[in-house]
N, C-alpha and C positions, 0 to 999 in steps of 0.2 A: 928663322925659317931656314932650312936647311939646303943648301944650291942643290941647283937643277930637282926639285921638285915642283916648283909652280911653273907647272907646263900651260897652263892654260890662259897666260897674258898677253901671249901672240896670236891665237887664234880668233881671240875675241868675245861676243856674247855666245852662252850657249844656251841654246832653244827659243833662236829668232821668229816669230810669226812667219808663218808663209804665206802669199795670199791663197785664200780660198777660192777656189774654185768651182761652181758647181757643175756634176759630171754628165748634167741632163743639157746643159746648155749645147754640147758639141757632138749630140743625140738626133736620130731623125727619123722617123716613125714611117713603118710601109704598110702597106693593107696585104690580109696575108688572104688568098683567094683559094675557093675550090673549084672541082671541077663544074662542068655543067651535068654532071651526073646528080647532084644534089640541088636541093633548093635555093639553097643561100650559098649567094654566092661572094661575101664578104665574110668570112669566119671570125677575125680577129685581126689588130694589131703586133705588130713586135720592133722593136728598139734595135738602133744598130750604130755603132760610131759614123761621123760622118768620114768621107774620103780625103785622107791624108798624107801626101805624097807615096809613098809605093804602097800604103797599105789601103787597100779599095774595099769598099762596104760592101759591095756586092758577093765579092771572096768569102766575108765572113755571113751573110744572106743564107747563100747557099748551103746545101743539105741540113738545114733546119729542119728536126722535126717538132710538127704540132698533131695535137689531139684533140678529139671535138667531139659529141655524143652525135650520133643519128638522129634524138631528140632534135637538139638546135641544127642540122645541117638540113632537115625535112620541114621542122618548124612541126613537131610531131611527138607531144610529150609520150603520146604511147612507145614509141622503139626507141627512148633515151637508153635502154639498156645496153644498147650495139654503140660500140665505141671503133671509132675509124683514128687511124693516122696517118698523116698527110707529110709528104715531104717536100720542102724548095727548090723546085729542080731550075727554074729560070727567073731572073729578076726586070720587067721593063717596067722602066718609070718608077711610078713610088707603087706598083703591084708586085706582089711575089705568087707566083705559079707556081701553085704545086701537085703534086701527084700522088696516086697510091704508096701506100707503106705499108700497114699492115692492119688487120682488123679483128676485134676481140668482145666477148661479151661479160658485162660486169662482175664481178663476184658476187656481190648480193642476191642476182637471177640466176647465176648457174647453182651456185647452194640451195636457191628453194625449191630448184627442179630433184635434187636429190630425195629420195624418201625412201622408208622400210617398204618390204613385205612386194617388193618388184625387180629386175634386171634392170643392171645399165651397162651401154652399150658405146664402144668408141673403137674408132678409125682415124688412123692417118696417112695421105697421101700424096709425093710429091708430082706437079703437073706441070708441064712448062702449056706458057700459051701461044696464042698464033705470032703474038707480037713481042714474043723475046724473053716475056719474064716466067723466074722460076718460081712457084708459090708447093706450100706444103699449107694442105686443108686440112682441120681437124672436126671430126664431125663424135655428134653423141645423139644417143636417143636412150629412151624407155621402155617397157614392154607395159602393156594396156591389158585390163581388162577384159574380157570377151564378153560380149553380149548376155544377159541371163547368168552369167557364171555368180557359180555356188561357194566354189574354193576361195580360201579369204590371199594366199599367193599369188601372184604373177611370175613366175619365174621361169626363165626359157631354159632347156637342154645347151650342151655344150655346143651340139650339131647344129641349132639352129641361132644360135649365136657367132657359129664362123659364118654361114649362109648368112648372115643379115650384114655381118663386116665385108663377107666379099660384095656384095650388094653395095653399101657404102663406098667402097673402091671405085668398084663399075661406074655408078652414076657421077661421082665426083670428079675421075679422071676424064669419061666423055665429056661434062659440060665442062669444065674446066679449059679441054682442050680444043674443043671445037670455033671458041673462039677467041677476042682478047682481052684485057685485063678490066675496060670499061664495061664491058658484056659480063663478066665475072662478077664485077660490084655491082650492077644495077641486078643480077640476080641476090646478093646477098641482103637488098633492102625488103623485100617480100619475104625473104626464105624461100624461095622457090625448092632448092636443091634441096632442103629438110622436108619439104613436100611432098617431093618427088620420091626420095627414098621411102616414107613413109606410106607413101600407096602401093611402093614396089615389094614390099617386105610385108604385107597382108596375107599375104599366102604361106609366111615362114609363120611367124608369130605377129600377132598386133603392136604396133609401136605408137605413143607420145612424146612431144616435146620432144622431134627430132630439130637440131639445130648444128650447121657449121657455126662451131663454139669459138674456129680461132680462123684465122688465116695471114700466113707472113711469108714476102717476099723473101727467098733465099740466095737469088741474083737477081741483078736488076739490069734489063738490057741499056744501052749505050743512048743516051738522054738524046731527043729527035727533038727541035726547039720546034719543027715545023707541027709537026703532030701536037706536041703542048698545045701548043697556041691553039687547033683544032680543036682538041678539047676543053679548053675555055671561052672558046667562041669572041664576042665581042669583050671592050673593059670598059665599055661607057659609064657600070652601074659603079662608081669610087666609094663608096662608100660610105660611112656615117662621119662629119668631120668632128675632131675634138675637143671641144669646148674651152678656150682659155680666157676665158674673161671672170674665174673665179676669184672670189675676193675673202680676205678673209675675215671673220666678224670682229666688230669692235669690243675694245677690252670696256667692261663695266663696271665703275667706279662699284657699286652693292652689287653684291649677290642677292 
């Protein structure tokens, strides 16, 4: 053997077992909460290291976002298509508080509102609310049928198509602004605003399946812990707890 080639009698064995460790044991589980704007007020779990000298659980908590269907947050398989996201804005106890993020409708419902042989229609508009935040609405609609009609189209003028946008505008920026962001979403569980523009815009052309399609915070005012807490009211209701007494089946000698 040739000197200084076997380098490897000083250092020892190589690829010593390490112990294992598993990465769930030093793991601790919080309830992730919504508003009282919704039914359910337990939405989910989520996973988070525990607190380790400077690096605090809570730090990494924070601005989590989660997403939930309307289905499950109303307990209402009919509006599963409206999809809400929730953000971590405070963490007490093993609760995590959170707040508006942004809200959307699924692709598979906005594709079947799509069809031949009609106009479609969209707006968009940025709105600050009373209480800080800045949301940009995206709204859509259809044009309808008339009563009796003969003509196998729907289709509106170009004039009457800015008229129905600036209309969308109108209504969206009043309600939008008139009050705050929990008044915003409990309008968005009805569709109200899709309502309303759709009675408003009868006199331009008839419209269907109007819907604010999208809505997302574009600033988000200066987190108010007292307010949170406001809008989740009490935290008596904790939640579902998680089952650890699973075991696993015994091996069998035959198949």
């Amino acid at each position: 053997m040739a000197v200084g080639k076997n380098k490897r009698l000083s250092k020892g064995k190589k690829g010593l077992k390490k112990k294992i460790v598993d990465p769930f044991s030093r793991k601790e589980w919080y309830d992730i909460r919504a508003p009282t704007v919704f039914t359910s007020r337990v939405i989910g779990k989520t996973l988070v290291n525990r607190t380790q000298g400077t690096k605090n659980s809570v730090d990494f908590l924070k601005g989590r976002v989660v997403e939930a269907s309307l289905g499950d947050l109303n307990q209402n398989e009919e509006l599963s298509y409206r999809k809400f996201k929730l953000r971590v804005d405070e963490v007490v106890g093993r609760n995590c508080l959170t707040s508006f993020h942004s809200m959307s409708i699924t692709t598979d419902k906005l594709r079947s509102l799509v069809k031949k042989w009609q106009s479609l229609v969209e707006a968009h508009v940025d709105v600050k609310t009373t209480d800080g935040y800045l949301v940009r609405l995206f709204a859509i609609g259809f044009t309808k049928r008339r009563q009796n009609q003969v003509k196998k189209t729907t289709y509106a003028q170009t004039a009457q198509l800015t008229a129905i946008r600036k209309k969308m505008f109108e209504i969206m920026t009043r309600v939008a602004s008139e009050g705050s962001i929990k008044n915003l979403v409990e309008k968005f569980i009805p569709e109200a605003i899709g309502l309303e523009i759709e009675k408003a815009c009868q006199g331009i052309y008839p419209l269907q399946n109007v819907f604010v399609h999208k809505c997302k915070v574009v600033k988000f005012p200066r987190v108010d812990s007292q307010k949170l807490m406001e809008s989740h009211g009490s935290l008596e209701d904790a939640g579902s707890k998680i089952k650890s007494d699973f075991k696993e089946p015994e091996i069998q000698a035959e198949v």
